[in-house]
C-alpha positions in Angstrom: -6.9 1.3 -13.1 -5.8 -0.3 -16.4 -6.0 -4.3 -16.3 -2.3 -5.8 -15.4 -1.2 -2.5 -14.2 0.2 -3.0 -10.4 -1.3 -0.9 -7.2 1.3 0.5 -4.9 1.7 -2.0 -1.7 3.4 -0.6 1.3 3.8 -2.7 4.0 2.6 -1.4 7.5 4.5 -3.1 10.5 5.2 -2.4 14.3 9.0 -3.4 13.9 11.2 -4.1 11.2 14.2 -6.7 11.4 16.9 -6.5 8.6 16.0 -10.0 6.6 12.2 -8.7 6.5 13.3 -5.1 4.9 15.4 -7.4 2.2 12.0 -9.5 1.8 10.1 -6.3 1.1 11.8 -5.6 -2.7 11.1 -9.0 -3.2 7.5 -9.3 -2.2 6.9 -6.6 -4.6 6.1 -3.8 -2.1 7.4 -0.3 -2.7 7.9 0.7 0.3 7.3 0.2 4.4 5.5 2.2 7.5 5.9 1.9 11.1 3.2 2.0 13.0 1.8 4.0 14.7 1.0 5.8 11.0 1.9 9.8 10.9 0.5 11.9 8.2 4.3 13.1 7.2 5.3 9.0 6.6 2.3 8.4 4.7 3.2 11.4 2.3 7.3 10.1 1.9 6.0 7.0 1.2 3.6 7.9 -1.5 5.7 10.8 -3.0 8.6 7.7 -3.7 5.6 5.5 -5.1 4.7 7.9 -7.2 8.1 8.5 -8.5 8.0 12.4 -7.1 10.5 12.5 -4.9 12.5 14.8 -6.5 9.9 17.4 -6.0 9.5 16.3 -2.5 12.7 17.9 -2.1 10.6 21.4 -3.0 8.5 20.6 0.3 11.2 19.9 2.6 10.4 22.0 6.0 6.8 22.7 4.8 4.1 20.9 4.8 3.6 18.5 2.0 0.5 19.1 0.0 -1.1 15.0 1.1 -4.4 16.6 -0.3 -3.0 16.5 -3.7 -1.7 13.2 -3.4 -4.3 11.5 -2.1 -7.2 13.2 -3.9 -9.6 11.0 -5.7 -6.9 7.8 -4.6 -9.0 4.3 -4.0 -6.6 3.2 -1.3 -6.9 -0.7 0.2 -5.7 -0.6 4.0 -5.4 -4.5 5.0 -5.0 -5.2 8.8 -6.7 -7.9 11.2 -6.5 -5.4 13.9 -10.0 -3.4 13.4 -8.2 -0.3 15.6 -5.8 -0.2 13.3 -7.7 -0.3 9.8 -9.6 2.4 11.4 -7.0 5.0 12.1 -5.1 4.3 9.0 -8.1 5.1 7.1 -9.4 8.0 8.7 -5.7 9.1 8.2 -6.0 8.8 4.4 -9.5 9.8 4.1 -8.7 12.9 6.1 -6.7 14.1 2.9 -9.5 12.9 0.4 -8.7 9.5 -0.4 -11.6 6.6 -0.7 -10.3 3.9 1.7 -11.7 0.1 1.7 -10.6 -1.8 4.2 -10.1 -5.8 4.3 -9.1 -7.8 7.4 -7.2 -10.5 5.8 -4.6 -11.4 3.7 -7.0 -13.9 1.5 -9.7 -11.0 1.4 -6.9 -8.7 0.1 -6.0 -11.0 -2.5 -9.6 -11.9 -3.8 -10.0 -7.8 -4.0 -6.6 -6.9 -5.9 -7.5 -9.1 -8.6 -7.4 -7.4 -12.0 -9.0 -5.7 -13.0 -9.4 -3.4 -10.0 -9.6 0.3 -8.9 -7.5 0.4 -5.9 -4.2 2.7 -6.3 -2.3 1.7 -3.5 -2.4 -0.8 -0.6 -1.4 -0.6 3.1 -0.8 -4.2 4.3 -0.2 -4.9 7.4 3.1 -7.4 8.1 1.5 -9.8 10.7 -1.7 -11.3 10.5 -3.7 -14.1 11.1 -4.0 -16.9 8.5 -1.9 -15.1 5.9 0.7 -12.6 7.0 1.4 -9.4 4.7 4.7 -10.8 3.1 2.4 -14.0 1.8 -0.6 -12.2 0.2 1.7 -9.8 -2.0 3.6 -12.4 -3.2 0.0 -14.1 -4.2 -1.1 -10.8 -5.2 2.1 -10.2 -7.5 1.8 -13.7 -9.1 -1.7 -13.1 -9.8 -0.7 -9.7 -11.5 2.3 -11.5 -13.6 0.0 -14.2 -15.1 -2.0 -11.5 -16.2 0.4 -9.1 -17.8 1.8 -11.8 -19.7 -1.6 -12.7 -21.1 -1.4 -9.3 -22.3 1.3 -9.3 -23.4 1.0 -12.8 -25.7 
């Protein structure tokens, strides 16, 4: 991945109230899942990241080709639940992406710094130490000072 260019963050969460859907756009996440994960959410979610959802619409009542999507993707699943990270990955992997997983928000953030590899992120909403909503914003901050070094 180019340096300063941003990876995808979705945030994963059990429940969603209606002031922490507003605090997603401004955390700089692209979009949100409910656990538990299903392959069909994971493919909306990644079509709309990748800006394709207008040929999602080609899909609609078939299967959506999440082989193609996720094909040679380094994905990042953070989660402090180890059940959790596992699942999520094996869902991704299952369609040929390379999954890393972290435990922690503070892990996540050391990882994501640029320059990286990682495509996309799942991060989880409530963890330990740092929640979800806390390590993008870091992450994102991180990611700013760096594209305007670039860009100076």
């Amino acid at each position: 991945m180019p340096l300063g260019s941003l990876p995808n963050m979705f945030l994963v969460a059990i429940f969603q109230s209606p002031t922490e859907v507003h605090e997603l756009k401004s955390a700089g996440y692209v979009d949100s899942l409910l656990k538990p994960l299903r392959p069909g959410m994971i493919a909306a979610c990644l079509w709309k990241a990748l800006g394709m959802e207008h040929k999602r619409q080609q899909f609609k009542g078939k299967s959506m080709p999440l082989q193609s999507l996720l094909s040679v993707k380094n994905i990042l699943v953070v989660d402090d639940n180890a059940i959790n990270c596992k699942v999520a990955a094996a869902v991704l992997e299952k369609f040929g992406a390379t999954v890393t997983s972290a435990d922690r928000g503070k892990e996540a953030i050391k990882m994501l710094q640029p320059p990286h590899n990682f495509d996309a992120c799942f991060m989880d909403v409530q963890m330990t130490e740092m929640d979800g909503f806390e390590a993008t914003r870091q992450i994102r901050l991180m990611e700013n000072i760096v594209n305007e070094l670039i860009r100076q």
